[in-house]
C-alpha positions in Angstrom: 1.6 62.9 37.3 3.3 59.8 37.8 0.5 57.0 38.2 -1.0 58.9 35.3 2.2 58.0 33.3 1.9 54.6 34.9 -1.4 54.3 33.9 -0.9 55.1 30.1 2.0 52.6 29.9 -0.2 50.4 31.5 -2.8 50.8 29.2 -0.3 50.7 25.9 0.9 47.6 27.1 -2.6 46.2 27.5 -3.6 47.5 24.3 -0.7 46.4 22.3 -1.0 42.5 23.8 -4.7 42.6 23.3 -3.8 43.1 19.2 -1.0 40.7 18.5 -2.3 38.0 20.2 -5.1 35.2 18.9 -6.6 33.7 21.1 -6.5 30.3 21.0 -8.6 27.7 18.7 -10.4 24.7 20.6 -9.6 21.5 18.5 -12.2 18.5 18.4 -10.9 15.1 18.1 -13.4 12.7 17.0 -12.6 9.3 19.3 -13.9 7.4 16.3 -10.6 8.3 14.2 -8.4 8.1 16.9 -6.4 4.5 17.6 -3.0 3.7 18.6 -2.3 2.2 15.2 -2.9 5.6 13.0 0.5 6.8 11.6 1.9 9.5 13.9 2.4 12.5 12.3 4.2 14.4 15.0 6.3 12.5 17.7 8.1 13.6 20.6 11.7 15.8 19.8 13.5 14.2 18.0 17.7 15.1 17.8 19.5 13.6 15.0 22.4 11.9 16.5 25.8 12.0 15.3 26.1 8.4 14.5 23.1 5.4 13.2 22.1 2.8 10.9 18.7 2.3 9.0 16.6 1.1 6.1 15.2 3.3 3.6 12.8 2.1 1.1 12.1 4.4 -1.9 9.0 3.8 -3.5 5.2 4.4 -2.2 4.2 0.9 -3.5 5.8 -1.9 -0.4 5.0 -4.5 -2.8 7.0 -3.0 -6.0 9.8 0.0 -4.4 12.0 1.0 -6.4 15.3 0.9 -4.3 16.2 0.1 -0.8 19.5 1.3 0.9 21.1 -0.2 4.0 22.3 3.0 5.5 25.1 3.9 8.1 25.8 7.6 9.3 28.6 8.7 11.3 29.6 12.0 12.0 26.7 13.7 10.4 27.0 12.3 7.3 26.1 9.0 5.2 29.1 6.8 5.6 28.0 3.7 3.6 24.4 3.1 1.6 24.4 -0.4 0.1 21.5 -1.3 -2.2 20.1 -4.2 -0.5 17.8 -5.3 -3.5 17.0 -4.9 -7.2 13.8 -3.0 -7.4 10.3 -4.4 -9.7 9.1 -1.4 -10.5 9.9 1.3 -12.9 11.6 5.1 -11.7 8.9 6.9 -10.5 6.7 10.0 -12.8 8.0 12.4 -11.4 12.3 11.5 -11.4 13.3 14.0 -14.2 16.3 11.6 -15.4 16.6 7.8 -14.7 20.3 7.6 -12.9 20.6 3.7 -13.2 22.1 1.7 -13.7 25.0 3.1 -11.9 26.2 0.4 -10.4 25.0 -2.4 -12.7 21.7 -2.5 -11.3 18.5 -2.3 -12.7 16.2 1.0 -11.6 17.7 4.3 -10.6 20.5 5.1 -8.1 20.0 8.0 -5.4 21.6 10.1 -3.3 20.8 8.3 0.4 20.2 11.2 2.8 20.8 11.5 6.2 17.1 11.6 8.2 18.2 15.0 8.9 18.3 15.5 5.5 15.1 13.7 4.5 13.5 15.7 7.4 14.8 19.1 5.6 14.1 17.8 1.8 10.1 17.8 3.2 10.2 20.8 5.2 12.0 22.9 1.5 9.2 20.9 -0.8 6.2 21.6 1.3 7.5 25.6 1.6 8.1 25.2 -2.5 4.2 24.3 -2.7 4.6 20.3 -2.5 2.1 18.2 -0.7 4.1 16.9 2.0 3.2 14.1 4.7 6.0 13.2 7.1 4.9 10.1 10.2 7.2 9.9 12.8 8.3 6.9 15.4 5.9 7.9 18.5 8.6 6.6 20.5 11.6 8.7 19.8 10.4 10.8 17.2 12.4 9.9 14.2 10.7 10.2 11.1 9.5 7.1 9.4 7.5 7.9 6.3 8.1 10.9 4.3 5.9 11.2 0.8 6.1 14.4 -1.2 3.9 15.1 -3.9 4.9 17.9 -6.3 2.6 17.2 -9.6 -1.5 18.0 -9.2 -1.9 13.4 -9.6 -1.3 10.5 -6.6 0.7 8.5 -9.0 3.1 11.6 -8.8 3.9 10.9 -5.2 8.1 10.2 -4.3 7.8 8.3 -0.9 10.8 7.4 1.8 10.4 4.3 4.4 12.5 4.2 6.9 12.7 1.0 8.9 15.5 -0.8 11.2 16.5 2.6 12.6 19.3 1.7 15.1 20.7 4.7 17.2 
């Protein structure tokens, strides 16, 4: 009676893994699109730390962005964000209102995130339906391009650079 109760419960078990599980996907990587200076779009962990400086650069166009903010964080949260430089473009299609200029300024004036807070602001778009891209620093992992794409156009794109990360 016993090893036929062992048994059954041996056989649920079996049954029950056997359903909820997928087996596994092989994945082909084609050597010819592989190189060391393709954009990393996953990194090793990365922990935001409590306190670090960087760049970002707002704009998907290096030659024209619209704003660029010397950033410090401490404590969690963005401490100082001075605009390092007028921009030459115009506010992108998709800003709703033109916030500038705020502080005499030409362009529009941002909120500067943390890069725990960029990292979220793509991880919410792309669960609202955006197209989202995020690179990250194949050294530590911190992210270093985000672009988020919420119209059905390219020239609808909002990018972040994020450069001269110090931590």
């Amino acid at each position: 009676m016993r090893l036929e109760r062992a048994l059954c419960a041996l056989v649920l078990v079996g049954l029950a893994g056997g359903c909820t599980s997928e087996p596994e996907k092989p994945a082909f990587t084609d050597p010819a699109q592989s190189s060391s200076a393709a954009p990393v779009t996953s990194g090793p962990p990365w922990t935001e730390p409590a306190s670090y400086s960087y760049l970002l650069t707002r704009g998907c166009d290096p030659a024209a962005p619209l704003g660029s903010y010397q950033v410090t964080v401490s404590g969690g949260a963005v401490t100082a964000a001075e605009r390092t430089g007028a921009p030459s473009g115009a506010p992108a299609a998709s800003a709703e209102v033109d916030l500038g200029p705020v502080t005499g300024q030409e362009g529009e004036e941002i909120e500067v995130p943390t890069l725990g807070e960029l990292v979220a602001m793509a991880a919410t778009a792309s669960e609202d339906g955006a197209e989202v891209a995020t690179e990250f620093d194949a050294t530590d992992g911190h992210p270093v391009k985000v672009t988020i794409n919420v119209t059905d156009t390219a020239d609808g794109a909002e990018c972040w650079i994020v450069s001269g990360y110090l931590a």
